[in-house]
N, C-alpha and C positions, 0 to 999 in steps of 0.2 A: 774456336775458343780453347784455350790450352787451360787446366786445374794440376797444377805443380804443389805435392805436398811431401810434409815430411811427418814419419808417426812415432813414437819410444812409447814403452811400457814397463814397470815396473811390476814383480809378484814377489810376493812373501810369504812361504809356507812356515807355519810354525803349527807347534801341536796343537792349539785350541785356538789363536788368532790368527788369522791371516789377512794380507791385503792385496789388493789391486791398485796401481796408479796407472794412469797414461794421459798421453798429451798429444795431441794434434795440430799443425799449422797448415793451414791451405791459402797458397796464392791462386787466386782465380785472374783470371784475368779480365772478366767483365767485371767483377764482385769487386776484389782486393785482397787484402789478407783477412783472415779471420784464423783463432785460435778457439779452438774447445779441449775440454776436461774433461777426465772419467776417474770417479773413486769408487772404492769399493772398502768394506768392511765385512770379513767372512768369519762370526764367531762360532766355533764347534759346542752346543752345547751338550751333547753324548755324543756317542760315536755312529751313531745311525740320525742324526737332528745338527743343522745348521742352520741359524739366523743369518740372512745376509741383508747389510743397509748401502745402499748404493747410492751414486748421483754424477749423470750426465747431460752432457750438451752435445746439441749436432745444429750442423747447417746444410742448409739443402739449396742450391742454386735452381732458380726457374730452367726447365728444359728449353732446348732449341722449339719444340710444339708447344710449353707452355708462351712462348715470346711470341713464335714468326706463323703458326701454323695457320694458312690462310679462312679465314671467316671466324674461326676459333680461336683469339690468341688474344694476347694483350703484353704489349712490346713493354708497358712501365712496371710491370711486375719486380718487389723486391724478393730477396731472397729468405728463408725461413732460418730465423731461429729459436732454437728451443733449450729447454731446462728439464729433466724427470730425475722425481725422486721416489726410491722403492724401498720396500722394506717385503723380504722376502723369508721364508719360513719351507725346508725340505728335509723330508722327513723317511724311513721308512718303518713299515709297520705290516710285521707277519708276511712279508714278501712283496708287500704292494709299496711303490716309491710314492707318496704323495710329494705336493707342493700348494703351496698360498704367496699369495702374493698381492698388495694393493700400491697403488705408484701415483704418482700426479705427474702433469708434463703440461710445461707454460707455453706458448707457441707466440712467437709473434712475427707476423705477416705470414701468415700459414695460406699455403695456396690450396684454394679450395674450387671446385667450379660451379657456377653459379647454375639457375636453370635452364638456361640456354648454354651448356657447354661452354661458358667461358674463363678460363681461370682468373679469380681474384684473389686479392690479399686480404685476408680477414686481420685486423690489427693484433687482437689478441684474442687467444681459444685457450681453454683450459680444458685436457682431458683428463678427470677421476677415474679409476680402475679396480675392480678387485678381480681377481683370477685365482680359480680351482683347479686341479687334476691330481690326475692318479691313474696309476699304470701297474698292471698284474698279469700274468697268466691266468685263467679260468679256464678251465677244462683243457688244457691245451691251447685254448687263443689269447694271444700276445694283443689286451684289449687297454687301449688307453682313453679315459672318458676326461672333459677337460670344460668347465662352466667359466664364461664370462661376463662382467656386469660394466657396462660402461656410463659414463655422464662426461659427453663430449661437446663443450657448450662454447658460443662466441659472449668474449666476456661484455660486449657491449650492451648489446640485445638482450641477452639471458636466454636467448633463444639454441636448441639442439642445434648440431651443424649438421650439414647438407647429406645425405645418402651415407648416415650412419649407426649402425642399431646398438641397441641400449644391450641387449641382452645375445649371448650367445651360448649355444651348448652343441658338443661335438663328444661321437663315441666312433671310434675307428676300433677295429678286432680284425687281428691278419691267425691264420694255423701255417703251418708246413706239414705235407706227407712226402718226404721223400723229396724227388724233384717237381713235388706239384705244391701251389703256394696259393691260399683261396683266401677274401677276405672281403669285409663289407665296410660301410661309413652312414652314418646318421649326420647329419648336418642341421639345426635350427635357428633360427635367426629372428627377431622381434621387429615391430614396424620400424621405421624411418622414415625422415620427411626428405621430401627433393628439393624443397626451394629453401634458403636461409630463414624467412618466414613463418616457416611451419603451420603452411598453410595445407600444401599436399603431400598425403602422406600415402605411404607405399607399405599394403600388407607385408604383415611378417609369413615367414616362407621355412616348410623343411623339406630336406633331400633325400635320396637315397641312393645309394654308389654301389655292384658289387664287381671283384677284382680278380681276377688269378694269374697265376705265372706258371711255367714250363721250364724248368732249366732243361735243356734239349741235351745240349753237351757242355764240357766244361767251360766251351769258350761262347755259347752261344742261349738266348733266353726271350724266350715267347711270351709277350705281356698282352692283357686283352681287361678291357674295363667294360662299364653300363654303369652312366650317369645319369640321374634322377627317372628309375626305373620307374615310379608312382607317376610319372608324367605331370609333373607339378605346373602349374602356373604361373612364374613369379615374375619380380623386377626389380632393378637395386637400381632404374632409374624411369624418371616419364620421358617423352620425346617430346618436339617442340609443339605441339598440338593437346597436352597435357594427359596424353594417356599411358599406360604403362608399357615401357619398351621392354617386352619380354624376353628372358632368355631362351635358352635352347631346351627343350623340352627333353625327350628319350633320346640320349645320343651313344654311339661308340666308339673306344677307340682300339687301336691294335699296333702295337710295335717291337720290332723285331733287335734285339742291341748284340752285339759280337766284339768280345773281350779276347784280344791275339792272346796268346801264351807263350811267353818268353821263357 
């Protein structure tokens, strides 16, 4: 299946207004054509505070596994399109970057999978949004804390969609000494349900991550993590038997990257 596209963009800097335009054409070749839109409106209103009001479309074609992937698939799958619209507020204040933000986004045939692992088309979903963060140095750690509030609903039902939480909050905090680089992650997340239904629901779940690095030499750098060091319990899905398919519990990772020097 070939997706042949063409993309322009439009920007306008001026001292207190600016804009974003762009425009998208994709021929698919199972799909057709489809055209989406992106505006933007960036007004300055001091020199540390921008309002920006935005509004986008996307299309998302079914994968080759959402169509053919055997036991799991569903060959009449349409493709997703969508509408969001934001209205955004960034700010800074005494060194710390804040931002806010609240968005709506219209979905229709939004591929979702059902509780048996099969993708479906939800006709039409609307997901509500508001989003927090903020990013500062404290004591020397480069700490970015970031709240999320969602209401992610199929507009038929009225019902939550499928393996999606309402609520999220996250604080990552990275230091540097030198060539050594330590840092950790908070992760928390609120129930979801697994079935369209919202019949079974799946505790909410927090993490715990911590991280360091080695720049060895100039061209070379030693990474080493420890994920959900608490040994947490969780699931962001059941298995076909209705019980909770657990993630990974204490795990590690280690990787070694080498950047030539030209």
């Amino acid at each position: 299946r070939y997706n042949q596209a063409a993309f322009a963009q439009y920007r306008f800097d001026g001292q207190r207004i600016s804009t974003e335009l762009g425009w998208r054409h994709d021929d698919n070749e199972q799909f057709g054509h489809v055209n989406t839109f992106y505006g933007a409106l960036i007004f300055a209103l001091t020199n540390d505070q921008q309002l920006i009001a935005s509004y986008g479309e996307g299309f998302k074609a079914p994968t080759f596994n959402d169509l053919y992937y055997p036991g799991f698939s569903n060959p009449t799958l349409n493709p997703e399109r969508s509408k969001s619209y934001e209205l955004q507020w960034r700010g800074t204040l005494q060194e710390a970057v804040l931002q806010a933000s609240v968005y709506r986004t219209d979905i229709k045939n939004l591929i979702q999978s059902d509780a048996s692992f099969t993708p479906q088309n939800i006709a039409e979903a609307r997901i509500n949004g508001l989003e927090f963060s903020a990013e500062r140095y404290l004591a020397g750690w480069y700490t970015v804390v970031a709240a999320t509030w969602l209401d992610p609903r199929d507009r038929e039902t009225g019902h939550i969609l499928p393996r999606r939480p309402k609520r999220m909050l996250s604080l990552d905090s990275d230091r540097q000494y030198g060539d050594i680089g330590v840092g950790f992650s908070l992760v928390a997340n609120s129930t979801r349900y697994n079935d369209a239904a919202n019949n079974q629901k799946l505790s909410g779940f927090g993490t715990v991550e911590v991280r360091g690095n080695w720049q060895v030499t100039d061209s070379t750098r030693l990474d080493l993590s420890a994920g959900n060091i608490l040994e947490k319990e969780y699931a962001l899905a059941n298995d076909f038997n209705g019980n909770p398919y657990r993630n990974e519990e204490l795990n590690a990772r280690m990787s070694v990257s080498w950047t030539p020097q030209l």
